[in-house]
OpenMM code with the backbone's topology and positions (N, CA, C; nanometers):
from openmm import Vec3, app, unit

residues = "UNK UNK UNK UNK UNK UNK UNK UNK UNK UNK UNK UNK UNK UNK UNK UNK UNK UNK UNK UNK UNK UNK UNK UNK UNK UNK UNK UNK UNK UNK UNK UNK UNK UNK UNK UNK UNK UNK UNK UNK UNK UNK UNK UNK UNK UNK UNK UNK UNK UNK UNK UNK UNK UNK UNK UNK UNK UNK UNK UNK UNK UNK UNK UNK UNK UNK UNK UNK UNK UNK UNK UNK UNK UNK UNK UNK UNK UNK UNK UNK UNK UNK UNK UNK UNK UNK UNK UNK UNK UNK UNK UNK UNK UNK UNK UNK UNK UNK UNK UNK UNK UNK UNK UNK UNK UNK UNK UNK UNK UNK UNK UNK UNK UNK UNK UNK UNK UNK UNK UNK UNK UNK UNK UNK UNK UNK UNK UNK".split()
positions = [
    Vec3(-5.4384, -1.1007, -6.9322),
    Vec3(-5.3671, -1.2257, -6.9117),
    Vec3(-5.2212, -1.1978, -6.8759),
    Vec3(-5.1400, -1.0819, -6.9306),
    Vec3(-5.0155, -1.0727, -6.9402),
    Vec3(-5.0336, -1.0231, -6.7600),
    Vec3(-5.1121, -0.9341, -6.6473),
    Vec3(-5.1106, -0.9062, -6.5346),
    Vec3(-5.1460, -1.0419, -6.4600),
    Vec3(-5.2286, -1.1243, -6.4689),
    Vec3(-5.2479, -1.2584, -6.4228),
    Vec3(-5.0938, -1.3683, -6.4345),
    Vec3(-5.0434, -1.3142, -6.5265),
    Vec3(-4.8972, -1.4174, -6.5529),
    Vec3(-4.8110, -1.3363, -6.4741),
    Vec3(-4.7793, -1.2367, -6.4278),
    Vec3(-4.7061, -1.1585, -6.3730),
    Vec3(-4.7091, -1.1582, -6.2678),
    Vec3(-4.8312, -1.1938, -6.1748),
    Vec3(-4.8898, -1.2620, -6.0225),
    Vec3(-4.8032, -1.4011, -6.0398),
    Vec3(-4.8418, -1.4880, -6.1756),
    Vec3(-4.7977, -1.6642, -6.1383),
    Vec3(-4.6664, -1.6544, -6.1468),
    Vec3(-4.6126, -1.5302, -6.2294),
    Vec3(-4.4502, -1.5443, -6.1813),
    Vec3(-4.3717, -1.5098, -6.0605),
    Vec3(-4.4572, -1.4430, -5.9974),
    Vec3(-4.4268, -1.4186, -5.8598),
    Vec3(-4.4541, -1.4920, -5.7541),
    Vec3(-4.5674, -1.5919, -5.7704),
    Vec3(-4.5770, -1.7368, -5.7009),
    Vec3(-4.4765, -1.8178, -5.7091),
    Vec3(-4.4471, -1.8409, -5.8454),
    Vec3(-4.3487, -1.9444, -5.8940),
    Vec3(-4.2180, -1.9230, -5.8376),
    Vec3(-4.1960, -1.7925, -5.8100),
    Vec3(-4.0595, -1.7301, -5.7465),
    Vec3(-4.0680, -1.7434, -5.6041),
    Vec3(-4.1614, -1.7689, -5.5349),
    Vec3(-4.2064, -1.7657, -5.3416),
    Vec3(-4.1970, -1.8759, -5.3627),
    Vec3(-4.2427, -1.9470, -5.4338),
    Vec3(-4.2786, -2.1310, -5.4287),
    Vec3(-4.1139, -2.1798, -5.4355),
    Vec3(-4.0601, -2.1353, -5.5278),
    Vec3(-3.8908, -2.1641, -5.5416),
    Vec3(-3.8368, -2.1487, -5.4184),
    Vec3(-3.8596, -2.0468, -5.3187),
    Vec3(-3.7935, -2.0107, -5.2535),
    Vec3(-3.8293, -2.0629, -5.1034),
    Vec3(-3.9420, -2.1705, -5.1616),
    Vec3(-4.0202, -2.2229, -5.0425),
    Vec3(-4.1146, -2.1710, -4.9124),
    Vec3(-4.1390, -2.0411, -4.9902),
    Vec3(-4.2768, -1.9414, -4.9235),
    Vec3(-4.3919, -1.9812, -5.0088),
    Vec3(-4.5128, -2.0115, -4.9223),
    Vec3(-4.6158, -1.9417, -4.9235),
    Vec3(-4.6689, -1.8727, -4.9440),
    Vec3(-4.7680, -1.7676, -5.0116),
    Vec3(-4.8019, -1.6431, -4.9950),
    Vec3(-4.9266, -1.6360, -4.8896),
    Vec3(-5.0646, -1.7944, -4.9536),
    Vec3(-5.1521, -1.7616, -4.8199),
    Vec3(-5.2619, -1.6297, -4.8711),
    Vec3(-5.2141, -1.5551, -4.9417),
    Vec3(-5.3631, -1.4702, -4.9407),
    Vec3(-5.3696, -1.3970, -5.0980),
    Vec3(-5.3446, -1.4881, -5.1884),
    Vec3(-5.3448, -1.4372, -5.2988),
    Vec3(-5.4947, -1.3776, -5.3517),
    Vec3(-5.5365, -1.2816, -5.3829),
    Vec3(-5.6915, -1.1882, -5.4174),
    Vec3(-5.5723, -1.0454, -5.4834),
    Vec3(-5.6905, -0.9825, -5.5216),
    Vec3(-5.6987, -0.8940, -5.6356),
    Vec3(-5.6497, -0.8008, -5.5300),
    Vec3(-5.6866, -0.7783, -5.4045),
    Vec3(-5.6286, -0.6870, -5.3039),
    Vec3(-5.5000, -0.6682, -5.2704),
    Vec3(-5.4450, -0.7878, -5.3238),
    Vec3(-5.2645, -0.7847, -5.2758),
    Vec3(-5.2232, -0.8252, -5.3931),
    Vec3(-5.2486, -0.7161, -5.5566),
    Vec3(-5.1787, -0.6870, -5.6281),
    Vec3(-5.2266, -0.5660, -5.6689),
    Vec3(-5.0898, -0.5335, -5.6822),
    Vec3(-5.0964, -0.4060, -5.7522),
    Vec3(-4.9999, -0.3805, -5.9256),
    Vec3(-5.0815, -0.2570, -5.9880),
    Vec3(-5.0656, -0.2419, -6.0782),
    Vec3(-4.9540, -0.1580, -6.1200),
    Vec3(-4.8010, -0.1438, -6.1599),
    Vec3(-4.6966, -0.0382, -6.1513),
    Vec3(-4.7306, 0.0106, -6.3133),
    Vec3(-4.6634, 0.0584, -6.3213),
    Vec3(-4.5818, 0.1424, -6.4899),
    Vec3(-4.4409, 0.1448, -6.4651),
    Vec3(-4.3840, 0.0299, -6.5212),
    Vec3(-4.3063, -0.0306, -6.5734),
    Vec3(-4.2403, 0.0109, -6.6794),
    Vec3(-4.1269, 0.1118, -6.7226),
    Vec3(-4.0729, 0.1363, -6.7813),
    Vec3(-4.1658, 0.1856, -6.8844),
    Vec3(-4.3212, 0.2608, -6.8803),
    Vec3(-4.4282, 0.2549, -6.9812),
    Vec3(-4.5097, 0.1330, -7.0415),
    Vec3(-4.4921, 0.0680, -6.9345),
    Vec3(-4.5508, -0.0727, -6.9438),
    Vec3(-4.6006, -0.1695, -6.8525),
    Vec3(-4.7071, -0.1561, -6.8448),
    Vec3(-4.8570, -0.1993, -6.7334),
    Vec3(-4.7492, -0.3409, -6.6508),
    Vec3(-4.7440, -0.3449, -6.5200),
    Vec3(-4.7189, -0.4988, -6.4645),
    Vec3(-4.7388, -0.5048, -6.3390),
    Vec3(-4.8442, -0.6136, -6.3372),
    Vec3(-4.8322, -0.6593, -6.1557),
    Vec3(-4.7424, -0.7371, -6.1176),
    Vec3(-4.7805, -0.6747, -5.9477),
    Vec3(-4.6826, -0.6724, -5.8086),
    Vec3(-4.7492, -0.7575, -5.6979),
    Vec3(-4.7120, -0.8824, -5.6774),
    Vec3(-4.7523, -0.9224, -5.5537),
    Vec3(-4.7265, -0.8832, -5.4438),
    Vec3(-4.8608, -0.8503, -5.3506),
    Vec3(-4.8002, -0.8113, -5.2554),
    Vec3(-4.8461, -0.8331, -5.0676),
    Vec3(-4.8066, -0.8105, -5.0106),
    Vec3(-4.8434, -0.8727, -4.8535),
    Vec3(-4.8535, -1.0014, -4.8668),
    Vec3(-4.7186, -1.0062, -4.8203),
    Vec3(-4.6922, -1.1597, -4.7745),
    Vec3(-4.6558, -1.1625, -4.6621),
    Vec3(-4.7772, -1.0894, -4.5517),
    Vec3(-4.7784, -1.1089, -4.4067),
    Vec3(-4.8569, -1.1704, -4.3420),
    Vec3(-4.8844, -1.2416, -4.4021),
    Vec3(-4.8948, -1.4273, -4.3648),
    Vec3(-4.8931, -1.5445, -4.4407),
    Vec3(-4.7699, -1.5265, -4.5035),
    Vec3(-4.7003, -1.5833, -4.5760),
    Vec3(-4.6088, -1.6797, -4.4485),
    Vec3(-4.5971, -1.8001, -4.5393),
    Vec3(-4.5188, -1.8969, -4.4451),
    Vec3(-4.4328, -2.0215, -4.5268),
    Vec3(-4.3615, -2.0467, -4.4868),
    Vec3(-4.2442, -2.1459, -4.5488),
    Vec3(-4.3154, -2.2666, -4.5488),
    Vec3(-4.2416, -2.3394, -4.6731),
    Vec3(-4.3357, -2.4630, -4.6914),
    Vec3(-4.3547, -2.5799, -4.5960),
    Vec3(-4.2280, -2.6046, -4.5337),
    Vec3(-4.2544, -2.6437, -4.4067),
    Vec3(-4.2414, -2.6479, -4.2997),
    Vec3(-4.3233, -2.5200, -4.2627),
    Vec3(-4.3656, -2.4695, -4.1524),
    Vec3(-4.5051, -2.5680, -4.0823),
    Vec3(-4.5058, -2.5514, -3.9812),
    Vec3(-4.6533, -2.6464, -3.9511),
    Vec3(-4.7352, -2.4440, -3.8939),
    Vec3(-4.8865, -2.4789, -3.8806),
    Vec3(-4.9384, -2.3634, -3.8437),
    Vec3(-5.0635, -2.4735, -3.7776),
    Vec3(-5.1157, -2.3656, -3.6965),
    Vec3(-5.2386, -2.4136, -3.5898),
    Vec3(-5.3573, -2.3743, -3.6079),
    Vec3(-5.4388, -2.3984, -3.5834),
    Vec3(-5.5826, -2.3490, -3.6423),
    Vec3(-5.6014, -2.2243, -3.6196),
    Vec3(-5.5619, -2.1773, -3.4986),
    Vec3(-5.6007, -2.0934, -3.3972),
    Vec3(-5.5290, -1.9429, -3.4769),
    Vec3(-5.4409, -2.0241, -3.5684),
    Vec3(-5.3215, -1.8774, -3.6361),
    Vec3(-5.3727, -1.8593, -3.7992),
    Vec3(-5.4978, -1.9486, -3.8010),
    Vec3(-5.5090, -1.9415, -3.9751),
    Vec3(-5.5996, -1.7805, -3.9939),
    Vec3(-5.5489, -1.7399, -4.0964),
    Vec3(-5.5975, -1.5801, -4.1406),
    Vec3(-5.6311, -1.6340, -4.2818),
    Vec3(-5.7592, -1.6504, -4.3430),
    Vec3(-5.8011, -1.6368, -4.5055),
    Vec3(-5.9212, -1.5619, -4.5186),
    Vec3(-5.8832, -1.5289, -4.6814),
    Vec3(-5.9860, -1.4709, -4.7263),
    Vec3(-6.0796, -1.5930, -4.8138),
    Vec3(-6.2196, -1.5972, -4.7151),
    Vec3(-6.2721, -1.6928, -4.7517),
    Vec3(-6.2970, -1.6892, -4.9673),
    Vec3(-6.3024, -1.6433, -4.9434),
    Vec3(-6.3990, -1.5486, -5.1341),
    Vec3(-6.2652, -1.6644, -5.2876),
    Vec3(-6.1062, -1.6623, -5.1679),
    Vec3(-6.0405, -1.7051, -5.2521),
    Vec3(-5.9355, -1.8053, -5.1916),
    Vec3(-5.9760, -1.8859, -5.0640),
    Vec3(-5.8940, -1.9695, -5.0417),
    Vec3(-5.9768, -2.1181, -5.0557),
    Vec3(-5.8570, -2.1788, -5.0734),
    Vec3(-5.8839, -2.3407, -5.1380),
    Vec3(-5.8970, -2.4409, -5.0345),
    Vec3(-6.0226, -2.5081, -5.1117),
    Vec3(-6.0832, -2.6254, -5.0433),
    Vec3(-5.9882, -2.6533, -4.9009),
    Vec3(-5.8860, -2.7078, -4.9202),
    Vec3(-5.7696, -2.7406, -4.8654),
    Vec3(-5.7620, -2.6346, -4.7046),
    Vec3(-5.7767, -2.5059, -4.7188),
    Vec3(-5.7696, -2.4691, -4.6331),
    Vec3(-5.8487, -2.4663, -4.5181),
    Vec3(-5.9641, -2.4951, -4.5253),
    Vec3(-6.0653, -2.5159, -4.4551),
    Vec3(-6.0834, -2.6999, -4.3649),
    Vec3(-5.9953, -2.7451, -4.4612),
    Vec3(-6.0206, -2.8866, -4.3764),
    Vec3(-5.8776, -2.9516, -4.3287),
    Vec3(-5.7400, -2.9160, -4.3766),
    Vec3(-5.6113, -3.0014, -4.3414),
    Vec3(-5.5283, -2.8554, -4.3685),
    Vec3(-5.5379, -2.8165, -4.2533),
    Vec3(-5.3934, -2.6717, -4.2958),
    Vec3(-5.2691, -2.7537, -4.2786),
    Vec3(-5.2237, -2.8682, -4.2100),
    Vec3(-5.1163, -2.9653, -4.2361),
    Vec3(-5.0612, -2.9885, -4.3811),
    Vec3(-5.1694, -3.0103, -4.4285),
    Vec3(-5.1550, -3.0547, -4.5810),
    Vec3(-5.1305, -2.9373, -4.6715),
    Vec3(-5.1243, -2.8246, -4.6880),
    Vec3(-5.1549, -2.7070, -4.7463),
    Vec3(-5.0165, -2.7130, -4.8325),
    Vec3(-4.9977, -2.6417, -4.9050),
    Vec3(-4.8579, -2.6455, -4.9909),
    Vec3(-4.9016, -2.5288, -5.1556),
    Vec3(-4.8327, -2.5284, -5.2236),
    Vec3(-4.8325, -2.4006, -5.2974),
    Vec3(-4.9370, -2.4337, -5.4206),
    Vec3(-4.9937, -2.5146, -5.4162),
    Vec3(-5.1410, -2.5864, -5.5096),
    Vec3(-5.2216, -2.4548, -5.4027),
    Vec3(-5.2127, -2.4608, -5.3276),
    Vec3(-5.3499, -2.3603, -5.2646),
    Vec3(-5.3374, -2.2505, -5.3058),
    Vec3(-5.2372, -2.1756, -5.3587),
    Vec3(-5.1926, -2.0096, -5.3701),
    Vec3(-5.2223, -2.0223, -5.5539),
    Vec3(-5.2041, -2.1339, -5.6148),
    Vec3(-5.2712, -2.1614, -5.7402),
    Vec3(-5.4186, -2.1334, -5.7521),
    Vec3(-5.4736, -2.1891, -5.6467),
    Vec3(-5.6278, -2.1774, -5.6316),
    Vec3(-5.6688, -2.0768, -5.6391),
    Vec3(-5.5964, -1.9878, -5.5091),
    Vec3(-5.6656, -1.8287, -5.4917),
    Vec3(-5.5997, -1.7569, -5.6236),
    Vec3(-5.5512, -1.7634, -5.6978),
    Vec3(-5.4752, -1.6946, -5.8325),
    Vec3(-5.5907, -1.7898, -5.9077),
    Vec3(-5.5947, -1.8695, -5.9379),
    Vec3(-5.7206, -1.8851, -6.0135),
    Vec3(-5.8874, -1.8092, -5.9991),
    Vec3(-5.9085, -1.8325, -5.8328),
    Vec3(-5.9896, -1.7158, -5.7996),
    Vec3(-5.9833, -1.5897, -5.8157),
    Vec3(-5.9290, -1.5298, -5.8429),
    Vec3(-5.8341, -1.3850, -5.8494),
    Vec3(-5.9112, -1.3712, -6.0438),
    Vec3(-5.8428, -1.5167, -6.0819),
    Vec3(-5.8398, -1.4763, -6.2655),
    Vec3(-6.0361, -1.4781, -6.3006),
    Vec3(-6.0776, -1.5585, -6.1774),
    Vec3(-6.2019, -1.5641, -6.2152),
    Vec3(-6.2959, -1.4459, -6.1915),
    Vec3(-6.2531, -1.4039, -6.0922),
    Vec3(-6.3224, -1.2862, -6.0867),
    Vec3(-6.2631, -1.1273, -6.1941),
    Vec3(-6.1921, -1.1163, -6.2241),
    Vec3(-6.0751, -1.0454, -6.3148),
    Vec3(-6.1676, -1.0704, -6.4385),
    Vec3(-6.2197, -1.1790, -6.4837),
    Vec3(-6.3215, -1.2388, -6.6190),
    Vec3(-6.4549, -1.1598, -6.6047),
    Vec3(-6.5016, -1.2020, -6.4920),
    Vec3(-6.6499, -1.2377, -6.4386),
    Vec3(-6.7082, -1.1174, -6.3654),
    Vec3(-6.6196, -1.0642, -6.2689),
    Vec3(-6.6702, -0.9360, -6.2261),
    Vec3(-6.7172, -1.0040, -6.0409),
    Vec3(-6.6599, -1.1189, -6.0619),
    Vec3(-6.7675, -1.1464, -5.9042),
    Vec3(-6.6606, -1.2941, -5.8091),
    Vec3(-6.6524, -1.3288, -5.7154),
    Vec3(-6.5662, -1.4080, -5.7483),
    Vec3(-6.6731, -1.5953, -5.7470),
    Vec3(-6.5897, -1.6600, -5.7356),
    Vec3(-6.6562, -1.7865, -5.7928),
    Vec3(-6.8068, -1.8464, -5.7026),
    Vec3(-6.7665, -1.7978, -5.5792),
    Vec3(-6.8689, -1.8584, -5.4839),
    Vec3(-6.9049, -1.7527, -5.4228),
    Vec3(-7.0451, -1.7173, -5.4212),
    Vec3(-7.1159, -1.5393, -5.3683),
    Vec3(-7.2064, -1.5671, -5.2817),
    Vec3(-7.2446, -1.7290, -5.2077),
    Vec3(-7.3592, -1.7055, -5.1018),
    Vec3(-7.2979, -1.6405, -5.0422),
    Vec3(-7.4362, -1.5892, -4.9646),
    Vec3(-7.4024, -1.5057, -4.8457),
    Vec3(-7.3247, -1.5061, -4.7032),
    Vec3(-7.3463, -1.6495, -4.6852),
    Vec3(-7.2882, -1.6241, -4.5211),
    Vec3(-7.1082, -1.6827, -4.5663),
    Vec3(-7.0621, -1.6548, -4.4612),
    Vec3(-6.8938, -1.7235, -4.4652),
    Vec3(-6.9180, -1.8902, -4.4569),
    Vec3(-6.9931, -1.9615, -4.3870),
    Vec3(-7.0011, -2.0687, -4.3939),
    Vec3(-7.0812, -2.1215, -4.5210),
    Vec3(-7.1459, -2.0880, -4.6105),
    Vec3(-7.1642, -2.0980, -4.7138),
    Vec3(-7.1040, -2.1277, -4.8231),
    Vec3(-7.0120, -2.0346, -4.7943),
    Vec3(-6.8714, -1.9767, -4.9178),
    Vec3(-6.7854, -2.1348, -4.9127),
    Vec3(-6.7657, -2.1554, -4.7729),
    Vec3(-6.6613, -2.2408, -4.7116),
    Vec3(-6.7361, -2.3811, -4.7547),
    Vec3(-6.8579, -2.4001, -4.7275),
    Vec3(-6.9009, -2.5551, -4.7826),
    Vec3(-6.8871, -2.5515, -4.9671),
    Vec3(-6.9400, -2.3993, -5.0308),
    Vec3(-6.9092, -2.4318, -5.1775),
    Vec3(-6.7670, -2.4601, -5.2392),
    Vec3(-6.6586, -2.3475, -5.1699),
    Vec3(-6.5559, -2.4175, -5.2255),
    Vec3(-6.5261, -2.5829, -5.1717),
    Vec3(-6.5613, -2.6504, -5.0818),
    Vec3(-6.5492, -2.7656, -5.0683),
    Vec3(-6.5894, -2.8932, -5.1299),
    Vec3(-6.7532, -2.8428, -5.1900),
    Vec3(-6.8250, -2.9289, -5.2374),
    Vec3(-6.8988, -2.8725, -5.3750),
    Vec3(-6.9146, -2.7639, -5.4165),
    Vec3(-6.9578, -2.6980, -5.5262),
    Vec3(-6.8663, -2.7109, -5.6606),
    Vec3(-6.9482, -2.7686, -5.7644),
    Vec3(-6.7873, -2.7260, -5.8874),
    Vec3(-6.8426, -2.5460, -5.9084),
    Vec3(-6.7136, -2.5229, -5.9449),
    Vec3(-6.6861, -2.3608, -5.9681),
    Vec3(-6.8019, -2.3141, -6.1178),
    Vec3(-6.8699, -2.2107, -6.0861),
    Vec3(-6.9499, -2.1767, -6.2191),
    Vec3(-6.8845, -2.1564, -6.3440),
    Vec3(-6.9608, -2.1806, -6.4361),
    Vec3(-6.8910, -2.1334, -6.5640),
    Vec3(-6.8797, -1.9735, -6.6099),
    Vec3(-6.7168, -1.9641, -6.6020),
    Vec3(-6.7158, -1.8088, -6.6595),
    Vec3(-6.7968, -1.8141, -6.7800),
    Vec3(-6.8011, -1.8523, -6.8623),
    Vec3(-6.8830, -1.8501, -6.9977),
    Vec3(-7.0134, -1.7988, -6.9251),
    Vec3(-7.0870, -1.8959, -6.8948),
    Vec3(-7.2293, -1.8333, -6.8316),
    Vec3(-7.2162, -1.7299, -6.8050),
    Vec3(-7.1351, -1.6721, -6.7244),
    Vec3(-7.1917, -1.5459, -6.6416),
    Vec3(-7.1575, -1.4287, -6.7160),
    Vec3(-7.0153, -1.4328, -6.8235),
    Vec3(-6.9879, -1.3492, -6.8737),
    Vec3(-6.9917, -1.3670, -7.0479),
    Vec3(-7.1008, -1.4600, -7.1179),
    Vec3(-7.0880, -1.5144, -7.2893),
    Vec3(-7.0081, -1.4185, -7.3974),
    Vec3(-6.9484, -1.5402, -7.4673),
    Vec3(-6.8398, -1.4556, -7.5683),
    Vec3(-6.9618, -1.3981, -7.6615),
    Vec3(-6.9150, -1.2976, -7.7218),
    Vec3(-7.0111, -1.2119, -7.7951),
    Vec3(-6.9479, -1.1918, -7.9208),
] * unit.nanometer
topology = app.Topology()
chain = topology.addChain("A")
for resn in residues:
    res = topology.addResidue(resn, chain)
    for name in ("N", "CA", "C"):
        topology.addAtom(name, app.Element.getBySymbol(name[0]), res)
């Protein structure tokens, strides 16, 4: 939890500053040693974009596995609730071992985060 808060403080700090990050997953953090002390690093924010910026369909780059509803139907509308999403995706798979939505095809993925509620970590992973 303390590496998952260490990602949302680094959102919270892009979001202040009126960036985007756009591709928050387990791939664009990394883990330092910190003075002898474990902390993640957000990182690649190369396609990262200011909050209001407008973008075109034709320029959208996601990783389907962890981007939000939102991105798939109004990139107009998009704003730093979506980089919450994929950091929630990020924490779910970080629990679970898998991330929230695993059909197979990309268009699959893309109708569940739209219309699917998210599985229960409990299910997949029960407290013992």
């Amino acid at each position: 939890m303390r590496l998952i808060s260490d990602v949302a403080r680094a959102l919270d700090y892009a979001h202040a500053q009126g960036v985007l990050h756009r591709d928050v997953k387990p791939h664009n953090t990394l883990i330092e040693d910190f003075h002898g002390q474990e902390r993640a690093v957000l990182t690649d924010f190369g396609i990262a974009r200011a909050l209001d910026d407008t973008i075109t369909a034709s320029a959208v780059n996601i990783t389907f596995a962890y981007a939000a509803p939102e991105r798939f139907t109004d990139a107009l509308g998009v704003d730093h609730r979506a980089d919450v999403y994929s950091l929630g995706c990020t924490l779910f798979q970080l629990l679970t071992g898998r991330t929230p939505f695993t059909t197979g095809s990309p268009a699959a993925v893309i109708y569940d985060h739209l219309h699917s509620p998210p599985p229960s970590p409990r299910e997949l992973r029960p407290i013992r």
